[in-house]
N, C-alpha and C positions, 0 to 999 in steps of 0.2 A: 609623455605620460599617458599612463591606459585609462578607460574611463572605466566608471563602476561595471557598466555592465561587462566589458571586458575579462575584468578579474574577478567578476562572480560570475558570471553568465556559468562560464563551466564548470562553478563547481555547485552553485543552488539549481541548476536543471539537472543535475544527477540526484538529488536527495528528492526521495520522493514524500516525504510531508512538504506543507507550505510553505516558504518560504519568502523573505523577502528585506531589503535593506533601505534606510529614511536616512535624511542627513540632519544637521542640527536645527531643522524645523520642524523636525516629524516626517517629515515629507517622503512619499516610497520614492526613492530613485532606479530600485531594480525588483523586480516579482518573477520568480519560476511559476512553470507551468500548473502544477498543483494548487498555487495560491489563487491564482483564476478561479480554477476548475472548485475549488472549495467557497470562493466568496460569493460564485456564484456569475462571472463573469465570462466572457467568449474570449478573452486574450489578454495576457499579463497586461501587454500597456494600460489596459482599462485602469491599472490600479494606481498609475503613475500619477505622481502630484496628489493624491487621496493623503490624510493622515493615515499612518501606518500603527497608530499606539493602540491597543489593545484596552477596550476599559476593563478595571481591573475589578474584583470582589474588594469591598470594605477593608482586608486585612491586608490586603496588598501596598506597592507603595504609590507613592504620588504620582498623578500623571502626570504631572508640571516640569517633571526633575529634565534640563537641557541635554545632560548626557548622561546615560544612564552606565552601572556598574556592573562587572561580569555577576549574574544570577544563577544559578544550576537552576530554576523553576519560577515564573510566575505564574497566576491562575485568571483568567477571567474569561470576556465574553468579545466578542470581533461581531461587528455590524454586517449580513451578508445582503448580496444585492435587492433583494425582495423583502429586505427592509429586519426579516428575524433574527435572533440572537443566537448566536452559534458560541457552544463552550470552549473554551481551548485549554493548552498551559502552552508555556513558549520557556524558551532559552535565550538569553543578549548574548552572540559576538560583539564589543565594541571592535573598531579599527582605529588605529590611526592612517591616515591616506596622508601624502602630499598635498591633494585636494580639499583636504579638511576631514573632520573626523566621521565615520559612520559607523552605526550600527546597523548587525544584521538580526533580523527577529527569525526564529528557526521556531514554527508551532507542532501542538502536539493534538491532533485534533480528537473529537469526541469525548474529551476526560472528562467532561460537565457532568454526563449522563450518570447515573448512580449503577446502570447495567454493566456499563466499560468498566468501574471498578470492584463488581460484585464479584464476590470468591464463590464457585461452585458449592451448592450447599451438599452435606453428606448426606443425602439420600435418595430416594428412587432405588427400580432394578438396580441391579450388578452394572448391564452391559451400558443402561443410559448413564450412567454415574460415569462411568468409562470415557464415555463419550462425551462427557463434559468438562473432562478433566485434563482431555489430548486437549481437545480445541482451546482450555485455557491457557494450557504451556502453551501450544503456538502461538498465542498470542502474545505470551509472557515475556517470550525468547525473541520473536517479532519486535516487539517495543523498544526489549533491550539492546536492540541492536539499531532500531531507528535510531531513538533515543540517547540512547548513549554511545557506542564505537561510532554512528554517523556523524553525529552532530561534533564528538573531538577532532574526526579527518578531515569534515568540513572546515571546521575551527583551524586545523594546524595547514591545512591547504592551503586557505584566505592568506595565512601569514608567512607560508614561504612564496606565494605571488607575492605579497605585497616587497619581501627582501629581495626578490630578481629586480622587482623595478625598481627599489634605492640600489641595486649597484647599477643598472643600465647609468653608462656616463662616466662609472668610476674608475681609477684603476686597481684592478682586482686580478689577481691571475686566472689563466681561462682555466685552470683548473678546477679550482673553488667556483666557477659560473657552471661549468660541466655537473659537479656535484650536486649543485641545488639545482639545474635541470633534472638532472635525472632522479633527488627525492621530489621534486615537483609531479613527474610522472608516477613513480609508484605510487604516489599518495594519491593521483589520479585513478590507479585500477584500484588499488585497495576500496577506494570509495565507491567503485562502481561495481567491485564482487560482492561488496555491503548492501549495495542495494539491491543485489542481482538475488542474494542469501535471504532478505527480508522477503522481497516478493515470493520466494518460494514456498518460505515457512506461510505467510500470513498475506496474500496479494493486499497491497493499500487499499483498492477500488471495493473490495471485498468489505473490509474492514468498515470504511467508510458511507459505501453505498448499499451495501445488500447484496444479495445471491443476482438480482436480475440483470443487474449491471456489470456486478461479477462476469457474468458466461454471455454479457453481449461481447466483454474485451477480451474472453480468452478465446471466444469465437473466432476473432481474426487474427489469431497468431497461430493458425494453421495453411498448411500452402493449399488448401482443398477449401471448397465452399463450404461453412457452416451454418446452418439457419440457427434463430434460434426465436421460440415464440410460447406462448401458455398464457394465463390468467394470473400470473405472480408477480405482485405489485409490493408487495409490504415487505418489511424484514422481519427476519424469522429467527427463532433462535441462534448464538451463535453457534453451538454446537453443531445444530444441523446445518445451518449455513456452510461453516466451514465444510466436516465432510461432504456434503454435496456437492460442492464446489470441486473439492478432489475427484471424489467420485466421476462427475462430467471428463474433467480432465483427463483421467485414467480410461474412459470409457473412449475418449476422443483418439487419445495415443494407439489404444491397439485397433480402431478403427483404419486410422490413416497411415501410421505405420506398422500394422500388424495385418490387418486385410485387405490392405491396399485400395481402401475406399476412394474414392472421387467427389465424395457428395455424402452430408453427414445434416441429420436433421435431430434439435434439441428440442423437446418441449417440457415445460415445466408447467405442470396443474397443481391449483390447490384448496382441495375441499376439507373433508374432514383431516385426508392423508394429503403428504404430499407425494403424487405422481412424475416421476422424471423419469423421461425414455429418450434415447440415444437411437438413433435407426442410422444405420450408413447401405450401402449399395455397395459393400466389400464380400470379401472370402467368410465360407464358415467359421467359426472360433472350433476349435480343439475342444475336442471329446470331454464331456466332462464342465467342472470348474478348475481344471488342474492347470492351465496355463497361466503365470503370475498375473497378469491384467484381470483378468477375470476371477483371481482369487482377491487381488486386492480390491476390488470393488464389493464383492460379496462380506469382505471384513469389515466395509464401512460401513455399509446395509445394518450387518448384524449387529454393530456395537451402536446400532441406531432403534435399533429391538424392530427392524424393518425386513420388507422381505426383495429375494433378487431374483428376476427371473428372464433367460437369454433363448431368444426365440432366432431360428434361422431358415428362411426361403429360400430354396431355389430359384435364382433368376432375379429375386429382390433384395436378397442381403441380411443384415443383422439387428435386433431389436433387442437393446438390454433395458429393461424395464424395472426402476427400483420404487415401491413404495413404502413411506415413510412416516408413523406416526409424529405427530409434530404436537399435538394434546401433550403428552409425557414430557416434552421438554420447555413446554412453558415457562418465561422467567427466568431463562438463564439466556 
């Protein structure tokens, strides 16, 4: 027989919200990576043995209930390590195991906030309206794919492990074990182009942490060194957030793969505007802003009512420099 972390391990460290599974004490007997990284801890096991229930708002149900029932949503608050209240909503897988029964809690972090649920309001320029209205769909389309396509594959994944290990022992033709191997695996990459799809639309860290911590992670998912340094401590709108974050990204791509850079320095200032310049030690860019890299960062600029400007040395390389009103996007 497999233990918990066995039959979940691979499928709750691919989902990139929190996650985490308690047995009929409450008790977590398995945490992914994220649920750490959220509650505020250095390594899942920290969470082992901790009660796992969530306290719930007023309107929720009991916390006393032994075994709780499949829910599409609860709402409340998770105790984080430095003692503050962090809002969530969550999803129950129940299981049954051979072991006894468990449930898996699947959260859905940030929803407390009144910001995560506010709808773009209809006004401001043209181009900021714009621009608050992509970042919302990606978010939108983000959620819905955390939230719901994840959380079913993860759901339907759980329970065809759990059917290989009631036939382990039986007799079955290897046929039908063949079958439920191999939906076993697709349902393994489906959940993992799910997450591969979410982090593109809407990175978690993003989402969760802000721009600063955003572009310290996407820093090193480059084969080249990237610094990355400024005065940017706070979260920022998420409009601008979002685009900047692209923006970096885009600016990173035609650096290391477009000028063949070695060495790429980030710094993010922020006074009245916010100043983000990209420098690498690559090739000139293309005449112009006519090169697609260079036009799409000019389009995030603009739908940001911001301005773009790409400077290039002899001998020292490339300097794309965007500043960005951040005043105008207040409040979203």
């Amino acid at each position: 027989m497999t233990s918990v972390a066995d039959d979940l391990g691979s499928i709750l460290d691919v989902i990139q919200q929190p996650a985490w599974a308690v047995d009929t004490d409450h008790r977590v007997t398995y945490a992914n990576p994220p649920a750490a990284e959220f509650m505020g801890y250095e390594r899942p096991s920290d969470l082992l043995g901790t009660d796992g229930r969530p306290a719930e708002h007023a309107h929720g149900r009991s916390r006393g209930r032994a075994v709780p029932e499949p829910t599409p949503s609860h709402r409340g608050t998770l105790t984080h390590a430095d003692g503050s209240l962090l809002p969530v909503e969550w999803s129950l897988i129940p299981l049954t195991r051979p072991g006894g029964p468990t449930t898996v809690y699947v959260f859905r972090t940030g929803t407390g906030t009144p910001a995560d649920r506010r709808e773009p309001k209809e006004e401001g320029p043209p181009r900021t309206l714009v621009a608050r209205l992509d970042a919302d769909r990606h978010r939108r389309v983000a959620r819905s794919l955390q939230h719901g396509a994840q959380e079913r594959l993860a759901s339907a994944l759980l329970g065809l492990n759990l059917a290989r290990e009631h036939l382990d022992g039986e007799r079955v033709p290897s046929s039908a074990a063949e079958l439920l191997d191999g939906a076993i695996q697709d349902a393994e990459r489906a959940l993992s182009q799910v997450r591969d799809v979410t982090a593109e639309l809407y990175p978690g860290v993003l989402r969760l942490r802000g721009l600063p911590a955003a572009l310290t992670v996407l820093a090193g998912q480059w084969p080249v060194p990237v610094g990355v340094s400024g005065n940017l401590r706070e979260r920022l709108p998420h409009a601008v957030e979002m685009h900047t974050y692209f923006l970096v990204r885009e600016a990173l791509g035609r650096a290391v793969h477009g000028a063949g850079a070695r060495r790429v320095q980030v710094v993010a200032e922020l006074d009245l505007d916010l100043v983000v310049t990209v420098a690498d030690d690559g090739a000139a860019p293309g005449e112009g802003l006519d090169s697609a890299p260079l036009a799409a960062m000019a389009d995030r600029v603009a739908v940001l009512d911001g301005s773009l400007s790409v400077r290039h040395a002899s001998g020292e390389g490339t300097t794309v420099c965007a500043v960005i009103p951040v005043q105008s996007h207040t409040g979203y």
